[in-house]
N, C-alpha and C positions, 0 to 999 in steps of 0.2 A: 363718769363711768357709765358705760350704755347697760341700760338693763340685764340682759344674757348676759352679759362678762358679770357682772355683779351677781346674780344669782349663780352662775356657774363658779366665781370663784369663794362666793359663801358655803357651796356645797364640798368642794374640795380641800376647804379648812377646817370643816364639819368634818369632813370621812378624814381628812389628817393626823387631825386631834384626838380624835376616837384613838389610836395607837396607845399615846400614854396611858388611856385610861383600862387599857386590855391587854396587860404584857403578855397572854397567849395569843394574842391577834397579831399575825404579819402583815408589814406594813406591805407587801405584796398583795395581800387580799384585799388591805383596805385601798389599795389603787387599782385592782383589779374591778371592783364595787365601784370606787368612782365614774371608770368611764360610764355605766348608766347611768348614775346620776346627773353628768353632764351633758349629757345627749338630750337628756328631757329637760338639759336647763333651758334649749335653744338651739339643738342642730349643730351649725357653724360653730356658734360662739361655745359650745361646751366637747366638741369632735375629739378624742383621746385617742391615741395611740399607745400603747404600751408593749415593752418588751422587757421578755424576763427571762432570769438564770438563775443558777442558783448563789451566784455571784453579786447581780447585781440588779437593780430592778428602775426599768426607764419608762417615760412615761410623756406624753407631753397636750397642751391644752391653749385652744386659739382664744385672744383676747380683739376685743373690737370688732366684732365679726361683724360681716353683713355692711363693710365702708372698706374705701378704700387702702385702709389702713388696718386691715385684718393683717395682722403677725401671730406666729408660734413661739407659746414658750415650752423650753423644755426642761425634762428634769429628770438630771442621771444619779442614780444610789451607788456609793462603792459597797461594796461585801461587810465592811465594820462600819458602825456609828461614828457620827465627828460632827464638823461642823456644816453648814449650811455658807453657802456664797452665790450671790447673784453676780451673773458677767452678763453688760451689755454693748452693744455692737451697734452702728446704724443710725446714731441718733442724729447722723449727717448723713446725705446721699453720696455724697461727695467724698467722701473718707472711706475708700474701697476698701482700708487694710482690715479695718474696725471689722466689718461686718462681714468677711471673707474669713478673718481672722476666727470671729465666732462662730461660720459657718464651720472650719476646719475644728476648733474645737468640741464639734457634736461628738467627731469620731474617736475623742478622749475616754478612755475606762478609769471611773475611781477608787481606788482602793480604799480610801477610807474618808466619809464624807459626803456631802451631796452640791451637787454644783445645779443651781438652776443658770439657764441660759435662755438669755433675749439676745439671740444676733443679729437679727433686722429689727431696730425699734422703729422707725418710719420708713416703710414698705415702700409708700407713693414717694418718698425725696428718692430711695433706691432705685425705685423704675424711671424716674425720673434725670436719673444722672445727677441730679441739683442738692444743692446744700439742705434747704428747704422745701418741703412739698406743701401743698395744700394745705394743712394745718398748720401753720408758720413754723416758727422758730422752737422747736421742740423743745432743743437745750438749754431755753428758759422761759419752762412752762412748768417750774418747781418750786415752787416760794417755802421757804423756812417759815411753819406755823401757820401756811394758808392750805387752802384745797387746791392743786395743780389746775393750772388754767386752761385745758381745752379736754376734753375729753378722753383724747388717746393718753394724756398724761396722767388722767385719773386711771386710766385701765392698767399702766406700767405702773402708778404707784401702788394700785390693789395688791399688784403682784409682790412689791416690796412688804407690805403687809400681810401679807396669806404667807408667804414662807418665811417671813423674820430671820433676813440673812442676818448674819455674824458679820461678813464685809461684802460689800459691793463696790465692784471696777467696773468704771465705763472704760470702752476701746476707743480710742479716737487718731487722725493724723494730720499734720500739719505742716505747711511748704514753709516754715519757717524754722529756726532750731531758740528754743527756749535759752535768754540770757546773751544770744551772741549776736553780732552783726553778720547777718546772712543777706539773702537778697531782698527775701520775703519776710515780713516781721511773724512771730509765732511762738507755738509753745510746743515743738519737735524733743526728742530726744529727753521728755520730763514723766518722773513719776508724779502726781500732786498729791498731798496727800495732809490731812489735818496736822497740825503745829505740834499737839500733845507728842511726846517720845515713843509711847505705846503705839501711836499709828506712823511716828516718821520711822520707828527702828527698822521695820521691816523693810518700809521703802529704800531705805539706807545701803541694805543689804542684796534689795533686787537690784538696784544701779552697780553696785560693786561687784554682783556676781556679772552682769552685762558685759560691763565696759571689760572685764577681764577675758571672757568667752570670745566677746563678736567684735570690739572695736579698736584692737589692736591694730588694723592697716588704714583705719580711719585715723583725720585731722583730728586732736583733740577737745574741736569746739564740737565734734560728735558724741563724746562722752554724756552718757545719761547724767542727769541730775534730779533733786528731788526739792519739788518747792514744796514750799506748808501754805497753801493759798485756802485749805477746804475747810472753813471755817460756818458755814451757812449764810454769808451771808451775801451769795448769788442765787439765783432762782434755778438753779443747776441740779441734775438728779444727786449727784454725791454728795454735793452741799446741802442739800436738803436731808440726807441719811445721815451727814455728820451732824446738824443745826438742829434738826429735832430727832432724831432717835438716839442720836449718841452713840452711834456706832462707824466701826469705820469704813470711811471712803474715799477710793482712790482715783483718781483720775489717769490715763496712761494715754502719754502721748509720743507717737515717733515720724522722725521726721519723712517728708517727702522729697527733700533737695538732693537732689544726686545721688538717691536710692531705687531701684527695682519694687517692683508691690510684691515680690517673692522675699528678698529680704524686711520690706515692712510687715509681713503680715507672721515671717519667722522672728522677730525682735517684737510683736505686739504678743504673739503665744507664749516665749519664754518671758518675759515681765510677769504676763498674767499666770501661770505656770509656779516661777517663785515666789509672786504674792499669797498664791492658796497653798502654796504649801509652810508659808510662814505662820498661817493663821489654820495649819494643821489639817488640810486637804491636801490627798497622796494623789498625785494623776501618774497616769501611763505616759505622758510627756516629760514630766520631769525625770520619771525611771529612764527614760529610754536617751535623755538629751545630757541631765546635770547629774 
């Protein structure tokens, strides 16, 4: 983790936390207070934005600054308390629905809940077109029990630790469909999700709301499915959420064979969509879709 990200997001766990301890303090003020504190963490690496109503209160704050792998995370409040969810996007450059997907869910309102969002997690594989950017292989750069191996990995996991989701979905896409003989081998068309019932129920129920909505004039081997593979013990961001924090995480994956990146990137928001709302985040997507 690069110094500024580190100080910047020690500081914004500091003014977070203050909340509990001041149930006359609005958690508006105390992120209103944050952006200075961020700005003297380090410029770039501590830069806020915030926007507020009386609804809802957003906010957001650049991690890795100053490389070429500076990304924004953000963070939208609904109007009622709930839980917390990290979605992230981008951990391939390569996988336009993931990170387009996340892009489109900035413009989500929560009604109850807080969703932080990483939708480009590797900026440079993004501008790159490529799977990988300069810092290799990102999506195993998370070891169950160790310190994430490159830097930018240390800065995405801070962020898993500064807001302590309840669950985290990485967005991913893949030319191949998970389980079936396609052209390309792959993992299309799968929620993944820890073995325990508590973490496969819901996935259980986001593939079943799916396949009933969207994939009705699809082949059957397009039917979502739900593997139990997120046990920790790949060097993967979710396998690392499940492995050592014990909490859950999903993996979402949809396919790219013989689909448009307007339907992948509408089949990557509803997945992620009925997962937060299974784990009791209200979005303005699901009011408006399910």
């Amino acid at each position: 983790m690069t110094p500024l990200t580190k100080k910047a997001i020690t500081s914004v766990k500091l003014k977070m936390a203050s909340v509990g301890g001041d149930k006359n303090l609005s958690r508006r003020r105390v992120l209103a207070g944050t952006a200075g504190v961020l700005v003297g963490a380090g410029g770039m690496a501590g830069s806020v934005s915030a926007s507020e109503s009386c609804a809802v209160s957003n906010f957001s704050y650049t991690i890795h600054a100053n490389t070429p792998y500076k990304t924004t995370v953000h963070v939208i409040e609904g109007q009622q308390a709930g839980p917390t969810a990290l979605v992230v996007g981008g951990m391939h450059g390569d996988e336009v629905a993931g990170y387009e997907a996340g892009n489109q869910i900035l413009d989500w309102q929560i009604d109850r809940g807080t969703l932080v969002m990483l939708p480009e997690a590797d900026v440079d594989a993004i501008n790159r077109g490529t799977r990988h950017g300069s810092v290799g292989y990102l999506n195993r750069q998370f070891p169950t029990g160790r310190e994430p191996t490159s830097g930018l990995a240390q800065d995405i996991w801070g962020v898993v630790e500064m807001h302590e989701p309840d669950v985290v979905i990485d967005m991913h896409s893949s030319r191949g469909i998970w389980g079936t003989d396609t052209e390309f081998d792959g993992y299309g068309q799968a929620v993944f999700s820890a073995p325990s019932a508590v973490a496969r129920e819901p996935a259980e129920r986001t593939v079943n709301k799916m396949n009933e909505r969207f994939l009705g004039s699809y082949p059957d081997s397009y039917d979502f499915t739900v593997g139990e593979t997120i046990d920790g013990s790949e060097p993967m961001l979710a396998h690392k959420v499940v492995g050592e924090l014990n909490r859950p995480g999903y993996i979402v994956e949809v396919t790219e064979d013989n689909t448009d990146l307007s339907t992948q990137i509408q089949w990557t928001k509803s997945v992620v969509t009925n997962l937060l709302r299974a784990y009791g985040l209200e979005t303005s997507y699901a009011s408006e879709h399910f």
